[in-house]
N, C-alpha and C positions, 0 to 999 in steps of 0.2 A: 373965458375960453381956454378949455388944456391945451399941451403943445400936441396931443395928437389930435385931435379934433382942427384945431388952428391947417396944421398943416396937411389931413385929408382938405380942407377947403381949398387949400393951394394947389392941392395938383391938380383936386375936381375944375380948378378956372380956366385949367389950361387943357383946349382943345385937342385933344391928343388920341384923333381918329387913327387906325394902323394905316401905315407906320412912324406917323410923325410924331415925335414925339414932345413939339413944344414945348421944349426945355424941363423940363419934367425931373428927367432923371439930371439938369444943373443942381437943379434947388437940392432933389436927393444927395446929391455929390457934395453939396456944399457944408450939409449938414453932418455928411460922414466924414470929411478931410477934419472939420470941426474935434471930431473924436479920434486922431489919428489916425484915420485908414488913410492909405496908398490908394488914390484914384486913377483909374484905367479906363480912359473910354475905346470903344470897341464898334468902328460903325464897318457893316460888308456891306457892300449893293446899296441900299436907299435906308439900311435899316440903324437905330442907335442902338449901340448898349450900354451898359457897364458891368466894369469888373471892379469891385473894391475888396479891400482884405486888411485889416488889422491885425499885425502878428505874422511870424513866419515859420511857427512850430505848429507840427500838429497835436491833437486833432484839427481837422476844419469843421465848423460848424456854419451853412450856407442859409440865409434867407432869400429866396430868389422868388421873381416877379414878374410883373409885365406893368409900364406906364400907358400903354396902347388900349383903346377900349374900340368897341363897336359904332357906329352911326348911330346917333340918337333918332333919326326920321325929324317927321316932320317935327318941330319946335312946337308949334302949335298946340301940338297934340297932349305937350306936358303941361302939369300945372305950375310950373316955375322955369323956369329958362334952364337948357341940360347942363350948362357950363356955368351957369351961376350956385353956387353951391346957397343950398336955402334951409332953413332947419324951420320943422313945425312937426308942433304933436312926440317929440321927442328922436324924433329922425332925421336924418341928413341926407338928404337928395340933392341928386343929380348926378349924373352919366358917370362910370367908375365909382361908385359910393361903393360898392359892395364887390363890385369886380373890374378891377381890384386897390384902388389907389388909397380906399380906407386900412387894407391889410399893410400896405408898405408904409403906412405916417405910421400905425402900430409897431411897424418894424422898427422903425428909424427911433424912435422914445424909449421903447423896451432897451434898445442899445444904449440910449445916451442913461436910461436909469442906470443900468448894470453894470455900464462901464465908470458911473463916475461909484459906483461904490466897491466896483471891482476891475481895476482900473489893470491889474496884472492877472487878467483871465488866463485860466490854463489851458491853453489854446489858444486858434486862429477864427474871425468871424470874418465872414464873407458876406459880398450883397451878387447877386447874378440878376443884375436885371435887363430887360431886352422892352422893343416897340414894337415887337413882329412875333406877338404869341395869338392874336383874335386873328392872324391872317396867314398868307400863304405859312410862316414859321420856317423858311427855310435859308435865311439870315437873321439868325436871331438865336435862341437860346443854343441850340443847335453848333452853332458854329464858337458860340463863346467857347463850350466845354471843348470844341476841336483843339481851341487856340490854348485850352488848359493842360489837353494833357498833351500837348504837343512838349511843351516845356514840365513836364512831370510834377505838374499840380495837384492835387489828389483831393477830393472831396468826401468828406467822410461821413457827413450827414449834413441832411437836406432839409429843411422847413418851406412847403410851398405854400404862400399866402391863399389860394384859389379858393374862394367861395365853397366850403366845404359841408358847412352846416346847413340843417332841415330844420330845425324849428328854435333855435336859441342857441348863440355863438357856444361852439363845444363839444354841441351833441355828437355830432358824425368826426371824426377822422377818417381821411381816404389814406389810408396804407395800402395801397396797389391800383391801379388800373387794367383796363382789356385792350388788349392789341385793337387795332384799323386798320382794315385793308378794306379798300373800297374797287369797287370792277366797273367801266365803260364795254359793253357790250353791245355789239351791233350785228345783227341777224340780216343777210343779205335776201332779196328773193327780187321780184319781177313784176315791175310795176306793168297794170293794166287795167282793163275797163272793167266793174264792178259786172257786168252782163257777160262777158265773157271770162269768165275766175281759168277757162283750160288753156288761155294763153295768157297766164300770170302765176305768178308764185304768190301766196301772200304770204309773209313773212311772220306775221302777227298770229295768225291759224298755226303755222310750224310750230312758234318760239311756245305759246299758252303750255304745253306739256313739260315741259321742261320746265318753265317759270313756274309750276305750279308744284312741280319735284323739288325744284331748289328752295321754294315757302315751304313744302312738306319735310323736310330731311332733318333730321335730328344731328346737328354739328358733332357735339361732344356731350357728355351729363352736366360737366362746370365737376367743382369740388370742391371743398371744406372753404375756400377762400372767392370764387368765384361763380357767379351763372352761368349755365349754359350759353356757349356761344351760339349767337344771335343773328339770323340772314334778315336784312329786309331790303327792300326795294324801293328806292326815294325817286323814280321819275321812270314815265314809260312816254316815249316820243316818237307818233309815226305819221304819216299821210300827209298831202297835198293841203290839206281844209277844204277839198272837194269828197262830197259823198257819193260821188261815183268811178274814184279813182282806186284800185287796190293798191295800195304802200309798194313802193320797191326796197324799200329798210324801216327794221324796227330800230330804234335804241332805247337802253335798259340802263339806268345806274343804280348800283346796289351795293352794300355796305356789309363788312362783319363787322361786330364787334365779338372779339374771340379770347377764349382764356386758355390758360397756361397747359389744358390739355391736347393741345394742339399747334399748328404752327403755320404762319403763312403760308410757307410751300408746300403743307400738306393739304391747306384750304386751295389755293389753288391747282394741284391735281386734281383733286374730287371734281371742283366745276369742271374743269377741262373733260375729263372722264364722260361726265353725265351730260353735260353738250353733245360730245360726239356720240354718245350712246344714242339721243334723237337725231341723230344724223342731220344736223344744221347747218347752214351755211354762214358763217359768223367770224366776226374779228372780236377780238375781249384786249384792253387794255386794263392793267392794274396798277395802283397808286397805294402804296403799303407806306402808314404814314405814322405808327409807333407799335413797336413791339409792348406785347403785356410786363407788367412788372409788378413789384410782389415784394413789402417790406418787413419782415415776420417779425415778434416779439424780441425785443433786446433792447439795448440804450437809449434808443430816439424815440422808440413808440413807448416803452415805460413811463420815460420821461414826460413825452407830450400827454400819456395819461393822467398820472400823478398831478400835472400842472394845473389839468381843466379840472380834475378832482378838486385840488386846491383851492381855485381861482372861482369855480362854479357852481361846486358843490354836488355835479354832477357825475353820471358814470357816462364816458363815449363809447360811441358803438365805432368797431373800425368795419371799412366798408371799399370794397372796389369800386362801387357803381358810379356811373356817369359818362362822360365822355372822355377824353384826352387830355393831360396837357403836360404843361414843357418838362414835366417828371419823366417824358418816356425819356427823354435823352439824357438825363442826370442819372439815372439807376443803372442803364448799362455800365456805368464806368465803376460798379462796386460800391457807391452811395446807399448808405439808407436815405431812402425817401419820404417823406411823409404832406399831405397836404391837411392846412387848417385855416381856418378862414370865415367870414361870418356867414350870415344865414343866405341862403342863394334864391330865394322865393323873388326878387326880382330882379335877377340881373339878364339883361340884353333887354330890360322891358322899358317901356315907357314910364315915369317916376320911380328909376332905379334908387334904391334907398337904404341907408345902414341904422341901424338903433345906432342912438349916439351911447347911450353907457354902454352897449354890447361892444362897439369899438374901444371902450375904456378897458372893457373884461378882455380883449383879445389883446391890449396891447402889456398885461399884467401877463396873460398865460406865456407870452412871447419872452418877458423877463423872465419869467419863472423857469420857464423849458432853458434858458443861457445859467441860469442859477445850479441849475442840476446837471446842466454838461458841462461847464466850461469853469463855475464857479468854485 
């Protein structure tokens, strides 16, 4: 058994639904005091972190993570227990194999190779890791970097383990993501009897023109780095569960994901605009939850290219697409970002699973990428 494999099995054991994080990030700790880092643990409200850092000259070069996974459901439902880590057929299953606890044992090895042969890196290596990224995220990576640059820490590049790859650890790097801002919307009108509609409002009649403008509207084009930004609509919730009641409120929740030609407060004007344009009776709550960001060619994407060139033989595609993660609050601070990570084809599923050599290749590209910045 390698030391990265050995120690994916170890985090995979420990139950570490958000935001507990079942010592997780000890064993991690243990294993970096091990290599000289300064260990930081870092807990706000219910959530753990750490901060570790080896070195007090810049550059900073950060691996940052999350111990915290998703609910497995039912147990039943898998073929090998989610917290018992089980290797068949060449894979390693169970809950966080792939997102993301296989990407930090890759971390943690690629350090101990790199450092025991380059033991006076030219620079600083960091770990960020937090238990509060699959969940609310607002004690947790979030708050780390608050407590960073509060004290003028500065991080100069980013390596995010996140499940990044589509078909074979490498292919994809995400260098950017699209902002989220998500809307709570509630269309007021006047409930009454489905036989009499002239002394009711229905609210649901009003809202459909509007709702059907805001699915027709063209956001922005996207550009050279990004899609068009994206409206959709994740839940429509009205009436009594009687079919002779007309609704006294609709509610609507709905999601951007938006790129870099445009901006939350311009996305929220527009609805607000085209609302009141159908003259609606409505309250809108918004929950703006990462801005877009954006890592363009230079040192860290070279690098993480070259590596997986090296390491894999292959060429990566770099790519915004997906959802969010704890990269939006790392790049405002002047960080390049970059996320890499193994294949994502099942993570949050039931028999979530890593190639065991592809965790071998990832945790080589992770040497290799500290070989060409630090070494």
């Amino acid at each position: 058994m390698t030391p990265t494999l050995e120690l994916a099995r170890a985090l995979i054991a420990r139950p570490s639904v958000t935001p507990d994080d079942q010592g997780c990030q000890a064993l991690l700790a243990g294993r970096l005091a091990a290599l000289g880092f300064h260990i930081e643990p870092l807990r706000f409200g219910e959530v753990d972190n750490l901060w570790a850092r080896r070195g007090s000259e810049g550059p900073l070069f950060v691996f940052a993570g999350h111990t915290d996974v998703v609910p497995p459901g039912p147990a039943d439902h898998w073929s090998s227990p989610p917290f018992e880590p089980s290797e068949r057929d060449g894979c390693l299953y169970g809950r966080g194999a792939a997102d993301m606890k296989g990407s930090l044992a890759a971390m943690v090895t690629a350090c101990e190779r790199f450092l025991a042969r380059c033991p006076a890196a030219h620079g600083s290596i960091g770990f960020l890791i937090t238990s509060d990224e699959e969940g609310p995220a607002v004690d947790g990576t979030v708050k780390v970097v608050e407590h960073l640059q509060a004290r003028h820490e500065k991080i100069d590049w980013c390596l995010v383990g996140e499940p990044s790859s589509s078909r074979t650890v490498g292919d994809v790097i995400k260098n950017g993501r699209r902002g989220s801002l998500g809307g709570e919307l509630t269309v007021h009108g006047v409930q009454g009897h489905v036989a009499y509609p002239q002394l009711a409002d229905n609210p649901i009649h009003r809202a459909l023109p509007a709702l059907s403008e805001l699915c027709a509207t063209e956001w922005d084009a996207g550009n050279d780095f990004f899609p068009p930004t994206s409206f959709q609509i994740s839940n429509i919730h009205a009436g009594t569960g009687a079919s002779n009641v007309i609704p006294g409120e609709l509610g609507v929740s709905f999601n951007f994901r938006y790129s870099t030609e445009t901006s939350h407060e311009a996305l929220m004007t527009r609805v607000g605009a085209l609302l009141d344009r159908h003259a609606l009776d409505y309250s809108l709550e918004w929950t703006h939850s990462g801005f877009p960001f954006l890592t363009r060619r230079g040192a860290l994407v070279d690098a993480a290219l070259e590596a997986v060139r090296e390491v894999c033989g292959i060429d990566s595609e770099l790519s915004t697409s997906g959802g969010t993660s704890d990269g939006r609050f790392i790049a405002p601070t002047g960080a390049q970002v970059l996320e890499l990570g193994p294949v994502n084809a099942t993570i949050h599923k039931v028999d979530e699973c890593v190639r065991i050599d592809e965790l071998e290749r990832l945790s080589a590209i992770y040497e290799r990428l500290l070989d060409k910045l630090l070494g």
